[in-house]
N, C-alpha and C positions, 0 to 999 in steps of 0.2 A: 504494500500500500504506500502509495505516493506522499509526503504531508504536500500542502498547500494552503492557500490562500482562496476564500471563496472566489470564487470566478462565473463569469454567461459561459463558459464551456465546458466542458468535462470529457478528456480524453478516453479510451479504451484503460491505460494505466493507472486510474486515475478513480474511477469507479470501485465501488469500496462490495466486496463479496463475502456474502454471509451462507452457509452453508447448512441444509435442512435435508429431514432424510428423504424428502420429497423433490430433491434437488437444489444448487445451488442459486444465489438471489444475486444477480450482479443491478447494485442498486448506481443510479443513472442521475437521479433526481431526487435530494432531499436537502434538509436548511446546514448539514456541516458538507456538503458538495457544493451548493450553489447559493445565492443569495434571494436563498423565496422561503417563503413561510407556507405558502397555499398550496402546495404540490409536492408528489412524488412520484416518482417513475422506478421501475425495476422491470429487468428483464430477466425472465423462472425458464429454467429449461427444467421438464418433468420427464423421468426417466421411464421408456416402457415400462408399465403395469403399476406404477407409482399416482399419485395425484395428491393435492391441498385439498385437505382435509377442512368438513365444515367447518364452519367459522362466520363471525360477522366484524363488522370495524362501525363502532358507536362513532353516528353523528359525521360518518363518511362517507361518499358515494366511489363507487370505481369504475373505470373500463377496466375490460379484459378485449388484447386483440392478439388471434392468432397469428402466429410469426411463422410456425412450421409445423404439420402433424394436426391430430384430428383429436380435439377435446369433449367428453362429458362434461357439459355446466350446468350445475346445478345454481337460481337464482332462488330461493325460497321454494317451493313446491312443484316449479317449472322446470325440468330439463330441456335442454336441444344437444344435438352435437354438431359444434362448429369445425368450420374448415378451413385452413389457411386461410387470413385474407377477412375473416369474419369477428365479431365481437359481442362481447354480451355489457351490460350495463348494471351495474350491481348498487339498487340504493341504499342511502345511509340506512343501517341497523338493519342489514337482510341479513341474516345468514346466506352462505354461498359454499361450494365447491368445485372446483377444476378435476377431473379426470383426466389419465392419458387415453385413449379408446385408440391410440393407433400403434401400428409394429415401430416406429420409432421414438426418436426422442421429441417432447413436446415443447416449443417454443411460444411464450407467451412474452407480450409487455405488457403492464399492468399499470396503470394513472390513478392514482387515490386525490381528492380533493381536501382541502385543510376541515380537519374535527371541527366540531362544532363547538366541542368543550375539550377540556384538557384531561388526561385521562388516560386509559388503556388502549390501545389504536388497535389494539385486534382481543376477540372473545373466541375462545376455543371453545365449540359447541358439540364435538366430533360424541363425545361419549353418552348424549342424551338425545332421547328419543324424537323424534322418528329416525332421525338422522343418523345414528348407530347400525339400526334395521336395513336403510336403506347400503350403509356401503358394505355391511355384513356379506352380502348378493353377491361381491367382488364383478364378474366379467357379464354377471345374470342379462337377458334385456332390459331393456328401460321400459316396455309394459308390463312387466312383472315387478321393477321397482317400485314404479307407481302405484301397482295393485299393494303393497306393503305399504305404502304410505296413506292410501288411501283408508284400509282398515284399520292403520295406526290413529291415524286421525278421527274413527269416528268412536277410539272407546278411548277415554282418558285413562293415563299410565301406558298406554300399548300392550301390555304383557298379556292380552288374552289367550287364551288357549288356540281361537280361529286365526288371532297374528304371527303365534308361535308357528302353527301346523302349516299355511301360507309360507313362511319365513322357510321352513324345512323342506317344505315342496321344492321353493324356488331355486335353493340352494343345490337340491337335490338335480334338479334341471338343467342347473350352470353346470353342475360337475359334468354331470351326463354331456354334455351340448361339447364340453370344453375338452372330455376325450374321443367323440365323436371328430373333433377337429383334428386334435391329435395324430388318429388313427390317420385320416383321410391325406394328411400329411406325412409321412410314413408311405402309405401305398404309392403317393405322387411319385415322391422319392425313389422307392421300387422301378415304379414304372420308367421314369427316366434313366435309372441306369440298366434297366435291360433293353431299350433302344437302341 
């Protein structure tokens, strides 16, 4: 890490790298890089099969724009999956998550707006309900995530029996889907080398 003097540029060297098991944060734009208060930028590369876990930022709005690779984003109750080139808008106090959903590595830059109050700039929401349920699923579809969030939603606590048996179903479906892939991967392979 470079020291310096705030500056309007910010070199490649220059850019201060913070390191998460979800991959590294090379941050681009915040108030000891540049001389703003209102902004920050960072660019996440998220490694195959990894993702930022939910979470919300009190009193903060963000972009998320695809730089490389194919994202799960979750804005509150809403999924899509974005593609290069694409973005989601995340408002102050949602909860959110970023997936990787593609064979490679995920490139995001992400633009946070200055808090509103002073405080905590992010809430780790990952280990409470629904939100638990849903990334439990790991590679599941996303109509079957939804189908968990949906019965999560309509019994308070989620632990019912019917969200449990759902939750096991689905699970039971990714594994299934996800050696089915496997396999079919495998044969290709076969078959290409007896060609």
């Amino acid at each position: 890490m470079v020291k310096r003097n705030k500056s309007h540029f910010v070199t490649r060297e220059e850019t201060r790298v913070e390191r998460y098991p979800w991959g590294p944060h090379d941050w681009l734009c915040r108030p000891d890089l540049v001389d703003s208060d209102g902004l920050l930028m960072v660019r996440v590369e998220v490694p195959r099969t990894e993702g930022i876990p939910f979470h919300l930022h009190p009193g903060m709005e963000e972009i998320i724009y695809v730089l490389q690779g194919k994202a799960e984003q979750w804005v509150g109750e809403e999924v899509r999956i974005l593609q290069t080139g694409e973005i989601a808008h995340i408002p102050a106090d949602t909860v959110h998550a970023t997936f990787n959903a593609g064979r490679g590595a995920l490139k995001l830059l992400c633009v946070n707006g200055k808090p509103e109050e002073t405080g905590a700039s992010l809430v780790d929401v990952q280990d409470e309900e629904p939100w638990c349920s849903i990334r439990s699923l790991g590679s599941a579809r996303l109509s079957e995530k939804l189908q968990v969030l949906k019965l999560a939603r309509k019994k308070p606590g989620a632990g019912g029996r019917e969200t449990r048996r759902t939750l096991e179903s689905v699970r039971s479906a990714a594994r299934n889907a996800s050696s089915v892939r496997a396999k079919n991967s495998r044969d290709r392979q076969r078959r290409g080398k007896d060609s």
